[in-house]
N, CA and C atoms of all chains as a GROMACS GRO file, in nm:
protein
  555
    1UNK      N    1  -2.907  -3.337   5.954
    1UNK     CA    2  -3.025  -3.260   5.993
    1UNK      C    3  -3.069  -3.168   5.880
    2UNK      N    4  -3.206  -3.182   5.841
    2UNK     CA    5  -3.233  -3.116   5.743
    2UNK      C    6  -3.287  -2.989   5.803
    3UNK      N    7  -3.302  -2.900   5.699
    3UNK     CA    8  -3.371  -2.764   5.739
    3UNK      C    9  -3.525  -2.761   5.736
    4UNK      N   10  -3.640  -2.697   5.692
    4UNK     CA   11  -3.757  -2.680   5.719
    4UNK      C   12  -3.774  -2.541   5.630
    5UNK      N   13  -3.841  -2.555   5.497
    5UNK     CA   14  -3.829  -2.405   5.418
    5UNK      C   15  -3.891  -2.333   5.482
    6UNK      N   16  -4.005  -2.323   5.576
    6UNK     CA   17  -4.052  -2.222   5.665
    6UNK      C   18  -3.923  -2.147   5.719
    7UNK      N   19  -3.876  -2.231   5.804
    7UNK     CA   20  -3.768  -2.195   5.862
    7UNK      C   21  -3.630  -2.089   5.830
    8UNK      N   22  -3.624  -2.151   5.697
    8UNK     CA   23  -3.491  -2.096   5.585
    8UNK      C   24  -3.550  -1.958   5.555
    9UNK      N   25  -3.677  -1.971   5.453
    9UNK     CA   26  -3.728  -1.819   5.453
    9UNK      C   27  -3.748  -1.711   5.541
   10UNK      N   28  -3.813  -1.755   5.664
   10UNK     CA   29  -3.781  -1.669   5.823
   10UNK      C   30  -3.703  -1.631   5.826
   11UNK      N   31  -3.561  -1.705   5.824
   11UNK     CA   32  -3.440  -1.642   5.854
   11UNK      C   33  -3.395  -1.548   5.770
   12UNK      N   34  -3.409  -1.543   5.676
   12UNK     CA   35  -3.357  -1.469   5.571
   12UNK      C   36  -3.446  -1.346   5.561
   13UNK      N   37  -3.573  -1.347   5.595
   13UNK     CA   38  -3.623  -1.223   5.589
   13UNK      C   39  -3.608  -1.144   5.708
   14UNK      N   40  -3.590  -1.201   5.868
   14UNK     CA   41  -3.586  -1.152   5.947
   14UNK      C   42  -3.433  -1.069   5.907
   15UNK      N   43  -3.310  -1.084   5.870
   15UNK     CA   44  -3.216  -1.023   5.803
   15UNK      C   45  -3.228  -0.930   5.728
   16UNK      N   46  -3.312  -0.972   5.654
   16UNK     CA   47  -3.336  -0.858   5.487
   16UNK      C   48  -3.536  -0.835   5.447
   17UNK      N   49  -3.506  -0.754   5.554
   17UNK     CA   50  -3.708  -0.729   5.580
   17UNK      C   51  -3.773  -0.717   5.447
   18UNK      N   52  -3.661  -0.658   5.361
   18UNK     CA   53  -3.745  -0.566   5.215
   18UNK      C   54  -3.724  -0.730   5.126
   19UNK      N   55  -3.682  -0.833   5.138
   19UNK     CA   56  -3.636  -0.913   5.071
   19UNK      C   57  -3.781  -1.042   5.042
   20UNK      N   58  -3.724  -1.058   4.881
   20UNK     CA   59  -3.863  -1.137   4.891
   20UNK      C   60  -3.782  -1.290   4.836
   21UNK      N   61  -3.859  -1.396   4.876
   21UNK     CA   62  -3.767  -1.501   4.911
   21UNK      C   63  -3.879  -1.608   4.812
   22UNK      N   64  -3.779  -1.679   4.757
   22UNK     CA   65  -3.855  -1.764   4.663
   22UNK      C   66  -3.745  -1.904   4.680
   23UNK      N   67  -3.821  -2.025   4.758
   23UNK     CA   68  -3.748  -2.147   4.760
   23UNK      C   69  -3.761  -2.257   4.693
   24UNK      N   70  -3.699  -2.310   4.655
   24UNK     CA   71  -3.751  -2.446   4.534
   24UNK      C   72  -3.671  -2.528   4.631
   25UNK      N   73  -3.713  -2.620   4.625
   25UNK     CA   74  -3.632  -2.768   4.698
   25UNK      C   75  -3.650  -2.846   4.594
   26UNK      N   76  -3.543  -2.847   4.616
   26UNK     CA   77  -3.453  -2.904   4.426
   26UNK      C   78  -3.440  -3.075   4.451
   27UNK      N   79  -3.435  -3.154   4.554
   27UNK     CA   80  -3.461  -3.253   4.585
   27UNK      C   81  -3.567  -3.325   4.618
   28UNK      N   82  -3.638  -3.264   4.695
   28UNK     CA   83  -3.755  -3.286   4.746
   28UNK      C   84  -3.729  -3.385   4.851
   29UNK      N   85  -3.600  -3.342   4.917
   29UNK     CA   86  -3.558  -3.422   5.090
   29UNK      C   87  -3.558  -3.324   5.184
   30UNK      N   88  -3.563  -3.202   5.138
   30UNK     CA   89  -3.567  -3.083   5.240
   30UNK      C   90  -3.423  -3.061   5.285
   31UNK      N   91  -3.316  -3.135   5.198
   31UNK     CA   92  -3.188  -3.066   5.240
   31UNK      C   93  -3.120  -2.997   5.144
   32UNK      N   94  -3.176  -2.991   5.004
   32UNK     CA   95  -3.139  -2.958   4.914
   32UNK      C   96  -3.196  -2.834   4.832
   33UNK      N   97  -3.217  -2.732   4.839
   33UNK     CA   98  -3.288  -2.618   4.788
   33UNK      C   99  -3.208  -2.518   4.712
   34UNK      N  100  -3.297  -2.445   4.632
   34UNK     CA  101  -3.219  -2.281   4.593
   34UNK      C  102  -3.326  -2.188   4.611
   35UNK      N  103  -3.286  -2.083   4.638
   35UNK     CA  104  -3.329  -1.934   4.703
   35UNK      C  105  -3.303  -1.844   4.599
   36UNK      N  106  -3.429  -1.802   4.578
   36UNK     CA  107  -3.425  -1.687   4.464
   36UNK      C  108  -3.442  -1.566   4.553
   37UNK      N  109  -3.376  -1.485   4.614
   37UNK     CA  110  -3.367  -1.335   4.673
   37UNK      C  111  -3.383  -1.208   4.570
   38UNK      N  112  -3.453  -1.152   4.608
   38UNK     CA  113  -3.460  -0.994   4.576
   38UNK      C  114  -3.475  -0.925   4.685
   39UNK      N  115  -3.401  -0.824   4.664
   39UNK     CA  116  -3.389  -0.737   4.802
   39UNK      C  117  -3.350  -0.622   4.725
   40UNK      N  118  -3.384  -0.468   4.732
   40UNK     CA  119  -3.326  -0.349   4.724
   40UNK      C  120  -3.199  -0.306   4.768
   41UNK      N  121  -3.174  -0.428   4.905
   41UNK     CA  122  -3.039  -0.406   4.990
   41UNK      C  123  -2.935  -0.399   4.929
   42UNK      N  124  -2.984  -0.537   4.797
   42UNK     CA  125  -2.858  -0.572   4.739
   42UNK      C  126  -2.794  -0.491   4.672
   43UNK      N  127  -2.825  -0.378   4.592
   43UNK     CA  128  -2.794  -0.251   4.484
   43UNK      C  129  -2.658  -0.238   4.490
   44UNK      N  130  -2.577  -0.237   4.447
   44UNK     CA  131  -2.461  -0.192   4.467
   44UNK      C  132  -2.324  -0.278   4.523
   45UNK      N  133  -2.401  -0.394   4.545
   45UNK     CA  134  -2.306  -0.488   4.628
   45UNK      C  135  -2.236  -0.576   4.531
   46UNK      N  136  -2.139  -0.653   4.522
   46UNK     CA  137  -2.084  -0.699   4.453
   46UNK      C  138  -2.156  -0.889   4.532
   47UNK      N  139  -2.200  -1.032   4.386
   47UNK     CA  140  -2.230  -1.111   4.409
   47UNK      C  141  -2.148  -1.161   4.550
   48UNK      N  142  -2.075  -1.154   4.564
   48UNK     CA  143  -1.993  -1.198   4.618
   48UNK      C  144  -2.102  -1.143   4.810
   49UNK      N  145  -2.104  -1.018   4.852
   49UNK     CA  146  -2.132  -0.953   4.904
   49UNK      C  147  -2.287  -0.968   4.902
   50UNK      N  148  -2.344  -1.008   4.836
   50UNK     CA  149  -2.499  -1.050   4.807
   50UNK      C  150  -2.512  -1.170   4.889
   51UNK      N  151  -2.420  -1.283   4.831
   51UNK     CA  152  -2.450  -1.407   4.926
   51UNK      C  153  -2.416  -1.423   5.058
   52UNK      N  154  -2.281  -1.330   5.086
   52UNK     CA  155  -2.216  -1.303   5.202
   52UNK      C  156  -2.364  -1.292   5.265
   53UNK      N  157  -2.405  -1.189   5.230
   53UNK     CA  158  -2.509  -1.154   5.318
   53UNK      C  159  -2.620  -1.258   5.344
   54UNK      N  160  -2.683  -1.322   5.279
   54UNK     CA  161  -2.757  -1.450   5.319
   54UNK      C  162  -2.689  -1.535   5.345
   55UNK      N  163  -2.559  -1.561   5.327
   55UNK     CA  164  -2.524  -1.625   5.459
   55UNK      C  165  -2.513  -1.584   5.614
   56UNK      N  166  -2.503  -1.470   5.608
   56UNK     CA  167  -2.523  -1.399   5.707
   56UNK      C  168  -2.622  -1.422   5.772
   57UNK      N  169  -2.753  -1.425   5.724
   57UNK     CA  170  -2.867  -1.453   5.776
   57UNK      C  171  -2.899  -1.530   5.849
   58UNK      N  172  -2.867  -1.673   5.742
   58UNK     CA  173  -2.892  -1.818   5.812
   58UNK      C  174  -2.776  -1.830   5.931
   59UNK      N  175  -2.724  -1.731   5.968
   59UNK     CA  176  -2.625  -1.758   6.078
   59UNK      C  177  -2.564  -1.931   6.137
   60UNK      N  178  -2.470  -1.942   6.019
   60UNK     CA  179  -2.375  -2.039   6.040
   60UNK      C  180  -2.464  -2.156   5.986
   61UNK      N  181  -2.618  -2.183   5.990
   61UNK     CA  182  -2.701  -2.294   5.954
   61UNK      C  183  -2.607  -2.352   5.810
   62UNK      N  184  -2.584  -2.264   5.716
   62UNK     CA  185  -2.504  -2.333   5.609
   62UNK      C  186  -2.386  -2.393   5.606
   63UNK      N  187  -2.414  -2.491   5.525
   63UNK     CA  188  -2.235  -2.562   5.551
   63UNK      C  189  -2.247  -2.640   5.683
   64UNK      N  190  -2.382  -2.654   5.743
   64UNK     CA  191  -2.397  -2.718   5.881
   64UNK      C  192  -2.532  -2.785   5.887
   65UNK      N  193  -2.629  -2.768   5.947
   65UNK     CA  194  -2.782  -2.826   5.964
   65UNK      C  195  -2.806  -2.815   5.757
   66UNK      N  196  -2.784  -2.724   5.738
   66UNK     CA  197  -2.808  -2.694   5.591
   66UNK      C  198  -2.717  -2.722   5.489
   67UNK      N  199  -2.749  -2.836   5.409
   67UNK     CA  200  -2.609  -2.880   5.312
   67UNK      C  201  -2.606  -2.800   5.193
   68UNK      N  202  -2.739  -2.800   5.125
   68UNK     CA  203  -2.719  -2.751   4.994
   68UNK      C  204  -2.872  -2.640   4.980
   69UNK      N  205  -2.761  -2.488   4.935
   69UNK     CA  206  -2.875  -2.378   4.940
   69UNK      C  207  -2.809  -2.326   4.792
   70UNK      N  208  -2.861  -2.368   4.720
   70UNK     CA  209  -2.771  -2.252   4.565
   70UNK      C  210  -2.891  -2.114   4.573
   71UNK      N  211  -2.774  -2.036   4.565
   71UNK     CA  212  -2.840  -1.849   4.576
   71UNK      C  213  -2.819  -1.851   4.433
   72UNK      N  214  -2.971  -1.745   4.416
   72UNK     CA  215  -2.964  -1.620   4.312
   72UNK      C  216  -2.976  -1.499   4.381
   73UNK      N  217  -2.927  -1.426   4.372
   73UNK     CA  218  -2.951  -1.283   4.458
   73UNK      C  219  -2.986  -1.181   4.330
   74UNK      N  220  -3.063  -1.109   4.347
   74UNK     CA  221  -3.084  -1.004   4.247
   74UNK      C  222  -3.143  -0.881   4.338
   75UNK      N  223  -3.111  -0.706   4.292
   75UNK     CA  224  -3.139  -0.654   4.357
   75UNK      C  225  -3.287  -0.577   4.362
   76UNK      N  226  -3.352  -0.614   4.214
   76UNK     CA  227  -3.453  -0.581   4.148
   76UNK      C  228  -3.524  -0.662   4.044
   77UNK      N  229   0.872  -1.736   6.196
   77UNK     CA  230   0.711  -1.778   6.109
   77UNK      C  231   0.646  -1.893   6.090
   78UNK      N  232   0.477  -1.848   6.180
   78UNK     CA  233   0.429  -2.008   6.230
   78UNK      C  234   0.387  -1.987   6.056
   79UNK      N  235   0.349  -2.149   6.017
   79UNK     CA  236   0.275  -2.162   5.902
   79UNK      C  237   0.162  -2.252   5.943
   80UNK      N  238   0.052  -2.121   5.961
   80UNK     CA  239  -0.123  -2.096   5.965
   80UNK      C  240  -0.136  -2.154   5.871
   81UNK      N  241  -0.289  -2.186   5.917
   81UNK     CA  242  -0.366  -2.224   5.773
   81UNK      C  243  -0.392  -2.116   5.650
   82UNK      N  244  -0.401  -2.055   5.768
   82UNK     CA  245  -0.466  -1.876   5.651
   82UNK      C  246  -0.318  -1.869   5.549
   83UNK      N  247  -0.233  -1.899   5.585
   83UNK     CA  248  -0.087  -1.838   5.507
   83UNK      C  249  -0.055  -1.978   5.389
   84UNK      N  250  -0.091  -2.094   5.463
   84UNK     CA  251  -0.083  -2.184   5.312
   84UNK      C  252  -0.184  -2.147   5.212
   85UNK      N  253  -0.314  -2.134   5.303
   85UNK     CA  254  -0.410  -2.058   5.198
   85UNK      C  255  -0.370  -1.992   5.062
   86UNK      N  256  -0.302  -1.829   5.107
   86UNK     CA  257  -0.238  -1.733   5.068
   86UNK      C  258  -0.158  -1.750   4.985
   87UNK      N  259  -0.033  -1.852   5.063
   87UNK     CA  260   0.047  -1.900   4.875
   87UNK      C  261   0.004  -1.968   4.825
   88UNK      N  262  -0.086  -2.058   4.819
   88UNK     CA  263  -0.181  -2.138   4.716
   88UNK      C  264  -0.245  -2.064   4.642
   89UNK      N  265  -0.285  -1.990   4.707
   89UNK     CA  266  -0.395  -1.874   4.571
   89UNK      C  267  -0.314  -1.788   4.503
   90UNK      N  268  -0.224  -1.744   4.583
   90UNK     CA  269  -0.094  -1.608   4.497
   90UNK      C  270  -0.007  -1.732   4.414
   91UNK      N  271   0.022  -1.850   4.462
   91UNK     CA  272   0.098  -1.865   4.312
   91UNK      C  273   0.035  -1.963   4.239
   92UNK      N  274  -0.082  -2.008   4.210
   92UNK     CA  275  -0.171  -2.022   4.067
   92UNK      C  276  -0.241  -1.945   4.037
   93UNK      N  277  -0.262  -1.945   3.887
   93UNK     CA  278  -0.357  -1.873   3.818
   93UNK      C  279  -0.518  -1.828   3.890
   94UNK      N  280  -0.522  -1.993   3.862
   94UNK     CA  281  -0.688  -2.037   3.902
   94UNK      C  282  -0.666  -2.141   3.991
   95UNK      N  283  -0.712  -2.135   4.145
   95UNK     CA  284  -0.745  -2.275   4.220
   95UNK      C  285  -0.878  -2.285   4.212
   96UNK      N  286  -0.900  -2.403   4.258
   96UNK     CA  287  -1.072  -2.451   4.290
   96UNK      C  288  -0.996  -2.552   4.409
   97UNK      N  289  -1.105  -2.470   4.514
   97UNK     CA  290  -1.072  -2.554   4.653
   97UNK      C  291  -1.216  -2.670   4.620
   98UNK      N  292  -1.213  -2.764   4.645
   98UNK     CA  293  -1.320  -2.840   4.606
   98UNK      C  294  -1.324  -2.976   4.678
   99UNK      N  295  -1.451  -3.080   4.665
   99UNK     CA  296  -1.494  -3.194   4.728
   99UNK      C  297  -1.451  -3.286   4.594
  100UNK      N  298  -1.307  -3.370   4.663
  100UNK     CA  299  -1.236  -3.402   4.560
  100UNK      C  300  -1.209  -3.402   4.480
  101UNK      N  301  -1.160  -3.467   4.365
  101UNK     CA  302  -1.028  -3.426   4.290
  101UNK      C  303  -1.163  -3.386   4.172
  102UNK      N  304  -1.077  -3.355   4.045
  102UNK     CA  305  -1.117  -3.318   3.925
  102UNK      C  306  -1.176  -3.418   3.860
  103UNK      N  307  -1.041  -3.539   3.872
  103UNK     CA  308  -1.089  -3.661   3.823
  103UNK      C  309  -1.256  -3.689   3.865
  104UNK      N  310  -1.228  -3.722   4.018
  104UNK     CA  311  -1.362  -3.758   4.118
  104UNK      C  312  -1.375  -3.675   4.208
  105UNK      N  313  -1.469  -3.596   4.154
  105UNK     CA  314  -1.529  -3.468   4.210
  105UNK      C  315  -1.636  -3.551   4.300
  106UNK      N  316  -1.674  -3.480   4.438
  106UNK     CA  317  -1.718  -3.592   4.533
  106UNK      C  318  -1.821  -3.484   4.561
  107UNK      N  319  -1.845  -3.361   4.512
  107UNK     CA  320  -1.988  -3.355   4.521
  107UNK      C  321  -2.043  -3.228   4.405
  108UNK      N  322  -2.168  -3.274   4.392
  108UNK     CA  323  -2.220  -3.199   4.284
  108UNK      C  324  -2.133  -3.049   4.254
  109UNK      N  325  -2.186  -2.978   4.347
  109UNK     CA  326  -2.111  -2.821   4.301
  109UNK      C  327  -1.983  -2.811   4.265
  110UNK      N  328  -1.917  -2.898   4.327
  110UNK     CA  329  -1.730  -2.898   4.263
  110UNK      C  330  -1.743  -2.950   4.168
  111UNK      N  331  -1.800  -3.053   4.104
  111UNK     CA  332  -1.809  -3.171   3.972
  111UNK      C  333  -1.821  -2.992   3.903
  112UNK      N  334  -1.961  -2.944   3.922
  112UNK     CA  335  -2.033  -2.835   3.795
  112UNK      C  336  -1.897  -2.723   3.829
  113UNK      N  337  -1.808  -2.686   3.867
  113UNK     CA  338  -1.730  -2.592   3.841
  113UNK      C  339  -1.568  -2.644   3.783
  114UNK      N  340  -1.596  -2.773   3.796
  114UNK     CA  341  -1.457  -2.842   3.747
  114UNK      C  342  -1.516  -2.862   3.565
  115UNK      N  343  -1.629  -2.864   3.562
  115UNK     CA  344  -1.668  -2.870   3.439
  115UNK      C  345  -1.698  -2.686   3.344
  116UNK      N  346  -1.671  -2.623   3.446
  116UNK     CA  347  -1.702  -2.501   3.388
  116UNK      C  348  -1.546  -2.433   3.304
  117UNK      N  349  -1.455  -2.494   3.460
  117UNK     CA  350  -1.359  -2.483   3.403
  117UNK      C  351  -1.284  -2.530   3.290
  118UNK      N  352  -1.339  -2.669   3.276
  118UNK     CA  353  -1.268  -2.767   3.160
  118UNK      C  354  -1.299  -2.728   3.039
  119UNK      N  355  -1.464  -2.681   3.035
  119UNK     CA  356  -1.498  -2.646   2.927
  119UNK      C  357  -1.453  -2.510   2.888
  120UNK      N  358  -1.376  -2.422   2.932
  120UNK     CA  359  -1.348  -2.277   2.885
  120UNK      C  360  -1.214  -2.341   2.846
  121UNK      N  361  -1.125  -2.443   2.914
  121UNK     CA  362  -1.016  -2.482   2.870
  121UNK      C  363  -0.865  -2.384   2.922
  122UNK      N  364  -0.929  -2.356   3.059
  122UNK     CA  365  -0.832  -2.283   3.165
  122UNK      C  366  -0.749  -2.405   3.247
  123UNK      N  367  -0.614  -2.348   3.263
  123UNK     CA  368  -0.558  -2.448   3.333
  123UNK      C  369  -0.586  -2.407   3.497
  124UNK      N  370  -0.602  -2.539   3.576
  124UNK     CA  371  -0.621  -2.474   3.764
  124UNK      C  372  -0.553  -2.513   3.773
  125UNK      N  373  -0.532  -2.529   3.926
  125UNK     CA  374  -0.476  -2.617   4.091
  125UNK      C  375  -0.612  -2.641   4.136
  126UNK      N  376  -0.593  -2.731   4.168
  126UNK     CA  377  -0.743  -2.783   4.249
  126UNK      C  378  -0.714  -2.813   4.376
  127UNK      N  379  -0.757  -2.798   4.481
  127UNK     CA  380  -0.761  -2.842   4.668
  127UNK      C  381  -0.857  -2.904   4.689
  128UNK      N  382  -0.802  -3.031   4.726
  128UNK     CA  383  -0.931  -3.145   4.781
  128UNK      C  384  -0.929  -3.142   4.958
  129UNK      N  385  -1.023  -3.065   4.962
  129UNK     CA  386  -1.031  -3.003   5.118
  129UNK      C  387  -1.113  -3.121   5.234
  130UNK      N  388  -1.124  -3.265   5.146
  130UNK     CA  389  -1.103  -3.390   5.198
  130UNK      C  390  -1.071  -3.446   5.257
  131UNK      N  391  -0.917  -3.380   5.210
  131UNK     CA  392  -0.824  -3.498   5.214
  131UNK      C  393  -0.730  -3.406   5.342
  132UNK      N  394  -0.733  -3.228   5.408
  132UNK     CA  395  -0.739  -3.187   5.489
  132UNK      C  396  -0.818  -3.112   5.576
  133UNK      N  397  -0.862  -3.156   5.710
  133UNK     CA  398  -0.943  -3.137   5.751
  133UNK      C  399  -0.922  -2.969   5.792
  134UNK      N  400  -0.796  -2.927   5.806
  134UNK     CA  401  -0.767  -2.820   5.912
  134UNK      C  402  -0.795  -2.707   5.764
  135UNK      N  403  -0.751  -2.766   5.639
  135UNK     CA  404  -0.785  -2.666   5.525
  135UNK      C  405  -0.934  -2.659   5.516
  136UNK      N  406  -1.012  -2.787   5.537
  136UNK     CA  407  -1.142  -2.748   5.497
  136UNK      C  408  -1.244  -2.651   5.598
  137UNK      N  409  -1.177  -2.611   5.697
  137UNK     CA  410  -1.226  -2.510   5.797
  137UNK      C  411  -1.196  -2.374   5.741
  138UNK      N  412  -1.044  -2.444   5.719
  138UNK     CA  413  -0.989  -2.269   5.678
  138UNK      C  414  -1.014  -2.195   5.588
  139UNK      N  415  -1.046  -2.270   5.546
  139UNK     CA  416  -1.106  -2.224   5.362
  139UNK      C  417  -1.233  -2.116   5.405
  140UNK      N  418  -1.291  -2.173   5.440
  140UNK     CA  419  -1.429  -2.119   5.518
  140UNK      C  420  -1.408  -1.970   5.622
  141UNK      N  421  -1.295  -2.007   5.679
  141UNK     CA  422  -1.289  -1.841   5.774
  141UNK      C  423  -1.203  -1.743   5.697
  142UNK      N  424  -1.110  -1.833   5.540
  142UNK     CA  425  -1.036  -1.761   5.488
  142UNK      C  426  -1.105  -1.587   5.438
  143UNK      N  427  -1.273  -1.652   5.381
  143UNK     CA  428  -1.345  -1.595   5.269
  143UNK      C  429  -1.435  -1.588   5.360
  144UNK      N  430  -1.481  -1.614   5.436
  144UNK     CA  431  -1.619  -1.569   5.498
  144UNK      C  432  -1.718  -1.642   5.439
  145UNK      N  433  -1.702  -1.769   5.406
  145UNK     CA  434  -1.807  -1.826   5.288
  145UNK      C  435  -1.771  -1.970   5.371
  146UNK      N  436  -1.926  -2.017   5.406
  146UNK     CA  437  -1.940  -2.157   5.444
  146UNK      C  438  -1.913  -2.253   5.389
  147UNK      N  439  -1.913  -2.227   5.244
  147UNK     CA  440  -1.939  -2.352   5.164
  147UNK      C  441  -1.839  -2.388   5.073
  148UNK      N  442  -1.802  -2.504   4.998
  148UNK     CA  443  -1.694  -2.588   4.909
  148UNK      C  444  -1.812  -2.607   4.793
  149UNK      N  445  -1.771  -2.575   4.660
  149UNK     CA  446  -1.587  -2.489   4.636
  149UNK      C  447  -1.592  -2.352   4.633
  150UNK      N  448  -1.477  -2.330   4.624
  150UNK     CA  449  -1.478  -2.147   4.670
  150UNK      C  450  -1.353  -2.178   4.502
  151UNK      N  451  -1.378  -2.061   4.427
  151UNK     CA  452  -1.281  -2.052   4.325
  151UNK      C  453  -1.182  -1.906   4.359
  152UNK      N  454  -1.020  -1.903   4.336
  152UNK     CA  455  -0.989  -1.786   4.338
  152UNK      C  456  -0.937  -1.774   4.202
  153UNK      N  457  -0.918  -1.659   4.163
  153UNK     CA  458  -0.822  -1.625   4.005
  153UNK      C  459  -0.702  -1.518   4.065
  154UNK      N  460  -0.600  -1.566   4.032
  154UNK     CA  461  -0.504  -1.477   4.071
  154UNK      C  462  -0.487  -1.421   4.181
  155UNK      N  463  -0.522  -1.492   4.313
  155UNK     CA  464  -0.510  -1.478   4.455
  155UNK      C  465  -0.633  -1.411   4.524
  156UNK      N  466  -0.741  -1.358   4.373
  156UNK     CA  467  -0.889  -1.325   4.463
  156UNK      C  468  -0.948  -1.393   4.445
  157UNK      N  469  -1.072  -1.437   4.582
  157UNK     CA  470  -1.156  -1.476   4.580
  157UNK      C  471  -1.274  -1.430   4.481
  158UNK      N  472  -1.343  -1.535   4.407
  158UNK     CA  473  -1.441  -1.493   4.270
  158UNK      C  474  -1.563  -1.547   4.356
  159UNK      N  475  -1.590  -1.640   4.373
  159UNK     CA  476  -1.732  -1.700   4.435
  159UNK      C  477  -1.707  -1.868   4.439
  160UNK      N  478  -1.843  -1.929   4.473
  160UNK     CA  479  -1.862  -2.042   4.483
  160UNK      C  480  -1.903  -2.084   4.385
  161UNK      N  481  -2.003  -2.201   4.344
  161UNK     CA  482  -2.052  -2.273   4.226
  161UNK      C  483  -2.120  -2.193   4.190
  162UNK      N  484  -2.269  -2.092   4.252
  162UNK     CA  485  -2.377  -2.031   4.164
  162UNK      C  486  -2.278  -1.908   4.124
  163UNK      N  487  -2.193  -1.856   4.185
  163UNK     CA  488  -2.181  -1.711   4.096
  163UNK      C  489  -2.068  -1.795   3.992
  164UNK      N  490  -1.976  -1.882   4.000
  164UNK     CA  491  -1.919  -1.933   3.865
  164UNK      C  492  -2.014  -1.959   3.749
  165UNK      N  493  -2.144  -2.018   3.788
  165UNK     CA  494  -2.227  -2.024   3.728
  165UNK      C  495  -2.294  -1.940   3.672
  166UNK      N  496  -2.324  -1.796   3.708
  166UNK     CA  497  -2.371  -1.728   3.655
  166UNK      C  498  -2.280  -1.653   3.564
  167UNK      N  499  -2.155  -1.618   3.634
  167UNK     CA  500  -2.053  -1.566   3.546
  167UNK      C  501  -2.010  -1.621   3.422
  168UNK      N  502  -1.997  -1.765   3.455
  168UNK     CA  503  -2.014  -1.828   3.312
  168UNK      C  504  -2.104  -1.810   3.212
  169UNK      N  505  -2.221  -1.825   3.235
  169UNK     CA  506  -2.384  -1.826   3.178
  169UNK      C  507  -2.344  -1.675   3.083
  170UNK      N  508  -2.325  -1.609   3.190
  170UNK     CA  509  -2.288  -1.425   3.112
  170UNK      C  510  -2.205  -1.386   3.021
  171UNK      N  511  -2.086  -1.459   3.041
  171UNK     CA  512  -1.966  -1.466   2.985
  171UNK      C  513  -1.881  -1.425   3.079
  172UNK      N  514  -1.906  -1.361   3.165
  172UNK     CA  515  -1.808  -1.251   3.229
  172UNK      C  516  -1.700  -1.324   3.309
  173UNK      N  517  -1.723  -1.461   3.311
  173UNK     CA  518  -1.579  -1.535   3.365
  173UNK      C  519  -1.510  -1.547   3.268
  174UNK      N  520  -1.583  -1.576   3.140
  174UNK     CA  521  -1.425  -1.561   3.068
  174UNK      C  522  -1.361  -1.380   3.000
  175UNK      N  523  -1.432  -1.327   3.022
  175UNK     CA  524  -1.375  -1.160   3.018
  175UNK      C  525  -1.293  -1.187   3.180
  176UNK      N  526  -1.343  -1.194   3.249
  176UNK     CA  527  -1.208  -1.203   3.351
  176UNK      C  528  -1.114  -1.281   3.330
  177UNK      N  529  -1.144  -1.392   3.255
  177UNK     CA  530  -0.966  -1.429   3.275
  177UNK      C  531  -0.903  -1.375   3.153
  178UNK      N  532  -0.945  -1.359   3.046
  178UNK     CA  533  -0.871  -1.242   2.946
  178UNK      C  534  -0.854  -1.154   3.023
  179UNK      N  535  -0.903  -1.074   3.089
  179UNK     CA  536  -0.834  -0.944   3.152
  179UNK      C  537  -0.750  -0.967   3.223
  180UNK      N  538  -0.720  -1.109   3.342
  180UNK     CA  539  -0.626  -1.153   3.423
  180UNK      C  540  -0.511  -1.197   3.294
  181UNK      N  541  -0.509  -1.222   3.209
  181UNK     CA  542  -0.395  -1.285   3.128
  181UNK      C  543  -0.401  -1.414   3.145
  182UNK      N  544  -0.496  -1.436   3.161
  182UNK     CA  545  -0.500  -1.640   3.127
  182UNK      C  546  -0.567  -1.686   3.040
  183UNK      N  547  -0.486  -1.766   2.944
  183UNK     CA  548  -0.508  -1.792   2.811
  183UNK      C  549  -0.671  -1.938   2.812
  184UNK      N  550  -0.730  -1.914   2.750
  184UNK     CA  551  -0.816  -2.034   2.760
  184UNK      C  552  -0.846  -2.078   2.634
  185UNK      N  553  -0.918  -2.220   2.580
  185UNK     CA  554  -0.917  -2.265   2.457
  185UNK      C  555  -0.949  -2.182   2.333
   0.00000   0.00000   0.00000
């Protein structure tokens, strides 16, 4: 089951309101994308803790309906 | 003492250097993001352990609730968790994976 980038970006902003979301679908099958994030949230967080958090978002969708999401997280 | 998944986890990462839990082996890396971090590694010329979380199903869950991270491969250095493929990737790109493993004491090419 593929995802729907409408969908992916929703989720992620409904999580991280200040966050601005930039998706490329790196395949062009709609299961394969990367997410360029900026968020203010991120400041201080360690990468690790950046993606935590968009995974957080997509609540469990990754690694599941969603195969392949490569993050950039930046906080600015 | 039951032996959890979480606890094979634990001595797998505490006694190598570097693992890469990954979508098969090194040889035949079975999917893109493990291939690009088995190559990140080869090319700095660090020795791993690699986990083909394949070939167990009950590890390839565990891996996942170990770290809080959905996804394969997950790299650790010296029993911490570092990231998945994009932050190896970026750390590489920076250098700063290999300043970490000089600072961990692991010798690379």
């Amino acid at each position: 089951m593929a995802m729907q980038a409408d969908d992916i970006i929703q989720m992620i902003k409904a999580a991280l309101p200040d966050a601005q979301v930039e998706l490329i679908d790196l395949a062009g099958d709609g299961d394969h994308y990367k997410a360029v994030i900026t968020s203010p949230s991120f400041a201080g967080l360690s990468r690790i803790a950046q993606h935590q958090a968009v995974y957080g978002a997509l609540k469990g969708k990754m690694g599941g309906e969603l195969h392949a999401l490569a993050l950039e997280t930046k906080a600015e | 003492m039951t032996d959890t998944v979480s606890d094979r986890i634990k001595n797998t990462v505490t006694s190598n250097d570097i693992v890469l839990y990954m979508k098969g082996t090194p040889t035949f890396p079975q999917c893109g993001f493990s291939s690009t971090v088995v190559q990140i590694f080869d090319y700095l010329g660090a020795k791993y352990a690699s986990v083909n979380v394949l070939d167990d199903p009950e590890v390839r869950q565990g891996i996942k609730d170990y770290n809080n991270w959905p996804t394969v491969p997950q790299i650790f250095v010296k029993g911490e968790f570092v990231g998945g493929c994009d932050i190896m990737r970026e750390m590489f790109e920076t250098g700063e994976l290999k300043t970490l493993l000089a600072e961990k004491g692991i010798s690379t090419a």
